[in-house]
C-alpha positions in Angstrom: -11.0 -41.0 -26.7 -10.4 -43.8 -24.2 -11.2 -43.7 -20.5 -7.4 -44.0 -19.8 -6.0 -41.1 -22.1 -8.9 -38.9 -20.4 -7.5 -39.8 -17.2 -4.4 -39.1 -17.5 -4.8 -35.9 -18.9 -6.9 -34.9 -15.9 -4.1 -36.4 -13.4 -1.5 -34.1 -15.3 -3.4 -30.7 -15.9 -4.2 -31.8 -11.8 -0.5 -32.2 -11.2 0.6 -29.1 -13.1 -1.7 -26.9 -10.8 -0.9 -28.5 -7.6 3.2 -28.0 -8.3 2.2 -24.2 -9.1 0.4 -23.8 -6.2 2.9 -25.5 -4.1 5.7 -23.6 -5.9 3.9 -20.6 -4.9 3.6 -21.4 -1.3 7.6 -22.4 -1.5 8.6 -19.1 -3.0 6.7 -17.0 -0.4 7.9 -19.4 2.3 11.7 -19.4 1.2 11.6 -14.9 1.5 10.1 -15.0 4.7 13.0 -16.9 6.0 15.3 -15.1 3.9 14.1 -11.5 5.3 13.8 -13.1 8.7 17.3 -13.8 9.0 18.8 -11.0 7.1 17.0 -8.8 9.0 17.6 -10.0 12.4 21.4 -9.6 12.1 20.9 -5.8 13.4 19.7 -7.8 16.5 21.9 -10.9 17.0 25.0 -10.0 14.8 25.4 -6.4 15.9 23.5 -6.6 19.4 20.8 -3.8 19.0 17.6 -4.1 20.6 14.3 -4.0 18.9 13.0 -1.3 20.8 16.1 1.1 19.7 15.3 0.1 15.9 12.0 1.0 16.7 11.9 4.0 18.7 15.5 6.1 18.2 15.7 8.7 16.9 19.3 8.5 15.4 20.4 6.7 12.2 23.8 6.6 12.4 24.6 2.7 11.4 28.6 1.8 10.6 29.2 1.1 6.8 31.1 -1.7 8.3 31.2 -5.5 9.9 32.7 -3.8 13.0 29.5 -2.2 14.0 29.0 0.5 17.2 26.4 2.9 15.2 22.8 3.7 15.7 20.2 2.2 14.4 17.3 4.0 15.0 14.7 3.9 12.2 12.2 5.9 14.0 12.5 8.9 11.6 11.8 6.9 8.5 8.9 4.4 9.7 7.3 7.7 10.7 7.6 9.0 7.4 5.9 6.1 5.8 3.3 6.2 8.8 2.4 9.9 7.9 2.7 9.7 4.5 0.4 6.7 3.6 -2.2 8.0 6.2 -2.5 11.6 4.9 -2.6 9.7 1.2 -5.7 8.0 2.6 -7.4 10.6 4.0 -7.0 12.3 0.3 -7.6 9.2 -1.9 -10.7 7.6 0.1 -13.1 10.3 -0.4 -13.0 11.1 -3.9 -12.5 6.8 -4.6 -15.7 6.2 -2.6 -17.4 8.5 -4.4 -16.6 7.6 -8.0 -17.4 4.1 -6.7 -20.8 5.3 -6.5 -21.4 7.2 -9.1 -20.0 4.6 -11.5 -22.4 2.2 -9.9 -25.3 4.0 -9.0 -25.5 7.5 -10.2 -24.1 6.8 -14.0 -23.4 3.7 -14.1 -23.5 3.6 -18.3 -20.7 6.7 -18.0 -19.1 4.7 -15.3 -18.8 1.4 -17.9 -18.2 3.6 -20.7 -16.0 6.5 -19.5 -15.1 6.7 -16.3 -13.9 3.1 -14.9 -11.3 2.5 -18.4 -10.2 5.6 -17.3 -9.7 4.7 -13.8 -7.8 1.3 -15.2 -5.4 3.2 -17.2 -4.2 5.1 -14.1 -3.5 2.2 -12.8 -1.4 0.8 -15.3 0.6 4.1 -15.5 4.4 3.0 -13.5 5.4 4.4 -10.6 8.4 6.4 -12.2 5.9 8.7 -14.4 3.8 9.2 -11.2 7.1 10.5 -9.4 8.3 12.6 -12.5 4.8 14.4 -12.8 4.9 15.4 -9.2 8.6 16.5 -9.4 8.3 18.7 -12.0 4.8 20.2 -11.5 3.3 19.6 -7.9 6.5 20.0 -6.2 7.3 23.9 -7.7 3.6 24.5 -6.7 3.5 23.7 -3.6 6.8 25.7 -3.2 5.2 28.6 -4.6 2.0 28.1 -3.1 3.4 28.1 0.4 6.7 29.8 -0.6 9.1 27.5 1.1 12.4 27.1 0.2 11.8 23.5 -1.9 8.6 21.7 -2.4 9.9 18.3 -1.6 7.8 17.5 1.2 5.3 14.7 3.3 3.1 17.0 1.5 3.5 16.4 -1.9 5.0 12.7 -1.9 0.9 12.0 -0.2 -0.4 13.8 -3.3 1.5 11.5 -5.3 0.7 8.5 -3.3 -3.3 9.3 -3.4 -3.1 9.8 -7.1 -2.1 6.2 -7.3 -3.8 4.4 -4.8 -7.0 6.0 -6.1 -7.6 3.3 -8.9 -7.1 0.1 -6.5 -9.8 1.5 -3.5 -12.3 2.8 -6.5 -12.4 -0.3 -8.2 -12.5 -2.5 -5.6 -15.1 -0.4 -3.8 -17.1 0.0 -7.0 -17.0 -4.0 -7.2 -18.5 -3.9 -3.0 -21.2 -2.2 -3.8 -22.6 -4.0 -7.3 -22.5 -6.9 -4.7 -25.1 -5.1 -2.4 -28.6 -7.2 -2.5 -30.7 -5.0 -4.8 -33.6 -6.1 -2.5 -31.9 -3.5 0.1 -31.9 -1.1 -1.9 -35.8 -1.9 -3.1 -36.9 -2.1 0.3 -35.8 1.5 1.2 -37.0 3.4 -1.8 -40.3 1.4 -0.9 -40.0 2.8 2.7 -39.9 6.6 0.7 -36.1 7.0 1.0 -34.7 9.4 -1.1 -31.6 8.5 -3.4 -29.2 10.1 -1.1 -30.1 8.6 2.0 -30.7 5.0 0.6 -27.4 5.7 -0.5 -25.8 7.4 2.7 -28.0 4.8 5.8 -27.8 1.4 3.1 -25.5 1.4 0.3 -23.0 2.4 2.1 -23.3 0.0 5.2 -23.9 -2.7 3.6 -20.7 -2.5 1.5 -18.5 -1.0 4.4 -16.6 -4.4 4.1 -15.7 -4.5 0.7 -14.9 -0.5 1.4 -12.9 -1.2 4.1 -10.7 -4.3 2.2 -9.9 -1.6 -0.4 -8.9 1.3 2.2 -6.8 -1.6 3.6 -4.9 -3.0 0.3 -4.2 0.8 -1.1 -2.5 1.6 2.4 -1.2 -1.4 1.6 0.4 -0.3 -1.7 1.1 3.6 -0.2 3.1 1.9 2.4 5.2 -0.2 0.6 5.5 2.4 -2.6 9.6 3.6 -3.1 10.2 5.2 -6.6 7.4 7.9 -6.9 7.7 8.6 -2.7 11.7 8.8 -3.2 11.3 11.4 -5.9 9.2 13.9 -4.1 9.5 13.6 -0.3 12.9 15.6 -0.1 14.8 12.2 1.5 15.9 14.2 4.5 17.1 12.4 7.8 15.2 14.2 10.2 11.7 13.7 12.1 8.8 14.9 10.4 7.9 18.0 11.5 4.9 19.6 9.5 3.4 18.5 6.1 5.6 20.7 4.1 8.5 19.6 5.7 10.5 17.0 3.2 11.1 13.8 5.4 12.3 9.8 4.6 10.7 6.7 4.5 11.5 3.1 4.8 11.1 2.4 1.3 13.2 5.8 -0.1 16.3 4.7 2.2 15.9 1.0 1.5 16.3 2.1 -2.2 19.1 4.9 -1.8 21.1 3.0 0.2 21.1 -0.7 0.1 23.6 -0.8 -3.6 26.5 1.4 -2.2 26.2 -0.1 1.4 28.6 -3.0 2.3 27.6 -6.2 2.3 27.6 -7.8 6.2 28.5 -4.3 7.0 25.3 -2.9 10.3 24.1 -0.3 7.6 23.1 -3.1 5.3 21.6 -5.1 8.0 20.3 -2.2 9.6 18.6 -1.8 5.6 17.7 -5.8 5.8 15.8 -5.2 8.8 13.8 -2.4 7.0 12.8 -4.8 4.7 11.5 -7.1 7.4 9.9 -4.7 8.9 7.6 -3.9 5.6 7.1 -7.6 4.9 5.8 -8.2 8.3 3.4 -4.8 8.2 2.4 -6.4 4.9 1.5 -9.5 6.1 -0.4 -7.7 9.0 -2.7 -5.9 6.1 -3.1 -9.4 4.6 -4.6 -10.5 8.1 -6.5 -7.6 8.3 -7.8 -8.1 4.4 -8.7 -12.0 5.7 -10.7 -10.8 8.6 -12.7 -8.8 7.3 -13.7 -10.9 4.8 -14.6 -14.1 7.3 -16.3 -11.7 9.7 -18.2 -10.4 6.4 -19.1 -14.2 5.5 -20.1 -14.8 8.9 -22.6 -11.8 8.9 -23.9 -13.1 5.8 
């Protein structure tokens, strides 16, 4: 094959990739500007300040291009506050703790067993997680705490820890097989028992790695609609206890956004939901990135 033919194959597998990459950055690009101005209509076209969208307490928008309702999305962006915390607080211990067995307990169960486990749960869609809590978690919580329905902040966290589970176990799992061995070697020399090289070493010295994973399955409870929608209770009203059903941004934005009117203040009252998510998004993407130079940095 002659130098030229070899060249020019390299300059178009080089091309290809550079116009994906750059089609990439376009496409990511062309939706933040799209959100950006769809969602600031609320605040230009229909003259309601930030701090009312933030803060109110009453959602009331017009299902017209008239205008003169409320806006206030506190209710909802406190149901997805309460929600995806109380789903972490479920989710991280039991994912940092398979994380270690599968890595330093068991680890031939772990590669066997237990982590093609933990990969099919996260291939299972969203709509089966939300039909499985429907139909059995939510009548046992009602009859657990006999309350007049189950639908509740309660049960929609269940839900949401179930599935964030896979993404912090696996990437926490993959923190600590990166962990210098030497560490480890250096404290059973030092007459450290498993359990405390784990508990003052392991765990430190992955924290990291833990703490990207914590951040990208918040990342994923936040932003989750279907399975949340099905088993929250989708009532307009502040959250009040943990068995009290509740809203979020992503059950309205689903509910509402097809029958609303298009330029009408409840669709862009909807649009500025959505940039509300994107932007808390791209703040768990900062956070992801810092952690991961300050990591390198330490290194």
């Amino acid at each position: 094959m002659s130098r030229n033919i070899k060249w020019r194959r390299e300059f178009t597998g080089r091309g290809l990739v550079s116009l994906c990459g750059m089609a990439i950055v376009i496409l990511t690009l062309a939706i933040s500007v799209f959100l950006l101005v769809r969602g600031s209509e609320t605040f230009v076209t229909f003259g309601h300040s930030v701090s009312e969208f933030l803060f109110g307490m009453t959602w009331k928008p017009a299902d017209d291009m008239a205008g003169g309702g409320k806006v206030g999305a506190a209710l909802f962006i406190a149901g997805s506050i309460i929600t995806s915390m109380v789903a972490l607080l479920i989710a991280v211990p039991f994912s940092v703790a398979t994380a270690i067995f599968i890595t330093k307990i068991s680890p031939e169960l772990g590669r066997k067993v237990i982590r093609p486990a933990v990969e099919i749960f996260a291939g299972i869609p969203s709509v089966v997680y939300g039909w499985v809590g429907l139909v059995v978690l939510v009548p046992w919580i009602q009859e657990l705490f006999h309350l007049p329905q189950g639908q509740s902040i309660l049960a929609a966290s269940i839900v949401l820890s179930v599935m964030i589970y896979p993404t912090i176990t696996s990437i926490s799992a993959d923190a600590i097989e990166s962990v210098n061995p030497k560490f480890l070697e250096g404290a059973y020399g030092l007459g450290a028992t498993r359990w405390q090289v784990i508990y003052s070493v392991l765990i430190p010295a992955a924290k990291r790695g833990i703490l990207t994973a914590i951040i990208l399955g918040l990342s994923r409870a936040f932003g989750e609609a279907l399975a949340v929608a099905m088993v929250i209770g989708k009532m307009k009203a502040f959250p009040t206890s943990l068995l009290a059903p509740a809203h979020c941004l992503t059950a309205a934005i689903a509910s509402d956004m097809g029958g609303a009117m298009d330029g009408g203040e409840l669709n862009a009252a909807l649009w500025s939901m959505a940039l509300f998510l994107f932007i808390m998004s791209f703040l768990f993407i900062v956070a992801i990135r810092l952690i991961g130079r300050k990591g390198q940095a330490n290194a």
